[in-house]
N, C-alpha and C positions, 0 to 999 in steps of 0.2 A: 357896300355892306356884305360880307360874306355868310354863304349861307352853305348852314354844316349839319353834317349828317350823324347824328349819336347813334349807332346800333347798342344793343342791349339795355336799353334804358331803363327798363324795368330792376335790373340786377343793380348789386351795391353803388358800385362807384357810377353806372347811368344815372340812377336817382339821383345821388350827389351831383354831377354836373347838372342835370335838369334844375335844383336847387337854387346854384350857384349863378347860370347861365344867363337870370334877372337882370345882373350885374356887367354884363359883359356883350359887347356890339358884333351883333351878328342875328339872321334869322334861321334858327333852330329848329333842326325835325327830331323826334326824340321819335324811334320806332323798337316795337319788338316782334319777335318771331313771328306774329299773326300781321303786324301791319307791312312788312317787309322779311319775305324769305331771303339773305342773307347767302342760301346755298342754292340759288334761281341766278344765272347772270344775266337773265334779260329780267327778271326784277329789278336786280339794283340798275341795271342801265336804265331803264322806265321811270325809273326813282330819280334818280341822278338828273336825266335828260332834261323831266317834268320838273322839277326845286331848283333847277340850276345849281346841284351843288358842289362848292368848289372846296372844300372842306371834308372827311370823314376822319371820325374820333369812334374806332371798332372796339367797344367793349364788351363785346357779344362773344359767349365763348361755353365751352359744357366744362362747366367747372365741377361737378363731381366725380371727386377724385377716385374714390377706391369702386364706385359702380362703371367709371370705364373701364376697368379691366375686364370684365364682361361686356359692354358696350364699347367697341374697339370701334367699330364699322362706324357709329353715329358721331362717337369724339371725334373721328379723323374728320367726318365730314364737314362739322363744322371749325373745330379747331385748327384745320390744316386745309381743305380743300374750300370753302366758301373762302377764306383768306386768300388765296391764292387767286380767288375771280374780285375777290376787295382788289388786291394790288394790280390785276390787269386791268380791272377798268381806272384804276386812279393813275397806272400808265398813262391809258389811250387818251386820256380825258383832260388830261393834267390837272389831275386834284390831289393836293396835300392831304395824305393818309396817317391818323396818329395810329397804332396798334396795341394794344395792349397785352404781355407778356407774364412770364412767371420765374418766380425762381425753378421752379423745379425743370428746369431744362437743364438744370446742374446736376450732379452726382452726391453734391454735398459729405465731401468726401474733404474737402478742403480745410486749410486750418488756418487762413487766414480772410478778410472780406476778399467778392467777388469781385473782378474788375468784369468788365463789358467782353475783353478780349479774351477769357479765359474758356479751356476748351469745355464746351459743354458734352452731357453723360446721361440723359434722362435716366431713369432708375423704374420708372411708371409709364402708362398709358400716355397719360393726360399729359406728361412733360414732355414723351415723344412726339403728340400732337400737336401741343402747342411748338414744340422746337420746328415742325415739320412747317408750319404757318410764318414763324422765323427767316426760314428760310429761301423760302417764298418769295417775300416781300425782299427780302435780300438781291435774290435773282435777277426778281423783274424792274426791282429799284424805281418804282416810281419816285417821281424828284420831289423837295421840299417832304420828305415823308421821314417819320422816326418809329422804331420801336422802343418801348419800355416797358421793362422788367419789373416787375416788384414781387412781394411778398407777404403775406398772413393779412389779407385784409379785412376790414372790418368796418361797419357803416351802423349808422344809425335803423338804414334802410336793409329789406333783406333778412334773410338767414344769416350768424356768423360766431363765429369763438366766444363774443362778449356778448351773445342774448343768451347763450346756451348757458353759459356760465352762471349769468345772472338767475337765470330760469331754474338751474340745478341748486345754485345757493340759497333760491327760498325753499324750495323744497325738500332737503338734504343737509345734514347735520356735518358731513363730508363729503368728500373727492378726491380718488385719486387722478393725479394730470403727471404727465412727461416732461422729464427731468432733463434729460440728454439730447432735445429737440431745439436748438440754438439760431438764434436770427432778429428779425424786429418785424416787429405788425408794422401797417401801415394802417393810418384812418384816411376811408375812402376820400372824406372832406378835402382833407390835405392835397393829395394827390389830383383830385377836378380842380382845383385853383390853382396847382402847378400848371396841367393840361390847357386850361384856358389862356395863363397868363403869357405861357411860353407861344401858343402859337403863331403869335405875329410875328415871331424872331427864330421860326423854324427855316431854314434859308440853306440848304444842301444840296449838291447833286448827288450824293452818294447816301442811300438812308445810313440811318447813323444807330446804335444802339444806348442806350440810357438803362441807368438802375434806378430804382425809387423805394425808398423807403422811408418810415420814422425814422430819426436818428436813437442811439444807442443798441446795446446788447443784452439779451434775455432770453432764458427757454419758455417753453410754455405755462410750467411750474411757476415762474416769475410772474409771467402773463394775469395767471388765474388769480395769483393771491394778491394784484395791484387792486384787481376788481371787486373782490371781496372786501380790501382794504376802505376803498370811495369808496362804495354801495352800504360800506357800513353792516355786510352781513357777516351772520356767526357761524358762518359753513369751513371748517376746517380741511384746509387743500393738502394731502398727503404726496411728496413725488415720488414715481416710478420708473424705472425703464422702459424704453420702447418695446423691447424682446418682452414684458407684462401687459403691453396692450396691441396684440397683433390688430394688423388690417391687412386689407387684399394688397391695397396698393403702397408701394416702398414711398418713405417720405425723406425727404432730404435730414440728415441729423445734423449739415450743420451750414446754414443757407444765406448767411450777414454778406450783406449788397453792402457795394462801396458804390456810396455816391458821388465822388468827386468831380466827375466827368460834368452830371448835370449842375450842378452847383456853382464849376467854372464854367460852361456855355452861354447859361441862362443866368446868371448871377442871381441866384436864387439861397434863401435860406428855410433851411429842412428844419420842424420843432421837434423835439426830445418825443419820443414816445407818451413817459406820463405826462406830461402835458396834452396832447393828445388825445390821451384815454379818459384825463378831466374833463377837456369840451365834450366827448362823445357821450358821457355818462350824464353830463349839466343839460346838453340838450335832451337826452332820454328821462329825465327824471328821475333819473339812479342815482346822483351823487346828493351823499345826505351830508 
């Protein structure tokens, strides 16, 4: 029975696999920041040593986006440099390492989906970190190990686009949201079920890269007004342009992952976004 390492478990898609993870043969340590320093590499060896574990699934990351641009020092350290002692110890140790990625290591500059091989362009902080963790893991290639990519995610659990949403729509008679912002959410659920199902069939010497997402295409503006739709409120979504809702940090304007790659590896099928957004809201008690 293998026994596998969640970092970030507390964050969207952690929860989600801790959820999910019921279901699925293996002994699990679900840690966050306080129970496992991450950017310690004799923690995670002591971690590792003591669990026996032959397994890590890194979804531990500083996902706020426009306050690393001020916090440069703290993103890299964890998005780029504790990555970097994840993939040496899952080297030295021979432990299958899943990591978890972003679009925004793109330039989103692109005008058709992403492929895996395409060059990447961070535009932000956060996407030069994480790219910097990318490549890392690249480098040092621990075997049986993948990165994957995704996009706009969103969980039951957590902070995310659809509570905010939800939150603004009862309170708020409108909103403006961004029109020109083009790609697909992903619900965190989805993706822990990918993660899980594929790991017995991860089987590489050379790490390999993967995209994930919902299927289909939409901007944010779409996003917001599917969820107003379910949720059955009367909050009217107004779009805008990006150049109307400045932030610190640059965001990709046009970021649609192609997932063919994983869908033929893993012979896997990806669901439709609203569909997606059905379950996420049926389980939150939003869809009326």
């Amino acid at each position: 029975m293998p026994n596998i390492l969640v970092t970030g478990s507390n964050g969207q898609l952690g929860s989600d696999i801790k959820e999910l993870s019921i279901n699925y043969n293996g002994n699990f340590y679900f840690t966050n920041k306080d129970q496992l320093d991450i950017t310690s590499k004799k923690a995670i060896i002591d971690f590792c040593e003591k669990n026996k574990i032959n397994i890590i699934i890194n979804c531990a990351a500083y996902t706020a986006v426009d306050k690393a641009e001020s916090e440069k020092i703290l993103a890299d350290k964890i998005n780029h440099r504790a990555v970097k002692k994840l993939a040496n110890i899952s080297e030295a140790k021979d432990i299958k390492l899943i990591h978890i990625s972003t679009d925004y290591v793109f330039d989103g500059l692109n005008y058709k989906p992403y492929i895996e091989e395409y060059q990447t362009n961070p535009k932000s902080v956060y996407g030069k970190t994480k790219l910097d963790g990318e490549l890392e893991v690249l480098r040092i290639n621990p075997k049986n190990s993948i990165i994957i990519r995704t996009s706009w995610i969103y969980s039951s659990y957590g902070t995310n686009f659809v509570k905010t949403m939800l939150k603004l729509g009862y309170d708020r008679y409108e909103l403006d949201v961004i029109f020109d912002q083009i790609g697909t959410p992903t619900y965190g659920a989805d993706l822990a079920k990918v993660i899980l199902d594929i790991i017995p069939n991860i089987k590489n010497r050379k790490v390999e890269i993967y995209h994930y997402s919902n299927e289909g295409v939409l901007s944010w503006y779409d996003f917001a007004k599917e969820i107003m739709i379910i949720s059955k409120l009367e909050c009217n979504i107004n779009p805008i342009e990006t150049k109307n809702y400045p932030t610190p940090a640059t965001r990709p304007h046009y970021s649609l992952l192609n997932k063919s790659k994983i869908k033929k590896d893993f012979n896997i099928v990806i669901p439709y976004w609203k569909d997606s957004l059905n379950e996420c809201l049926k389980k939150m008690g939003e869809k009326k």
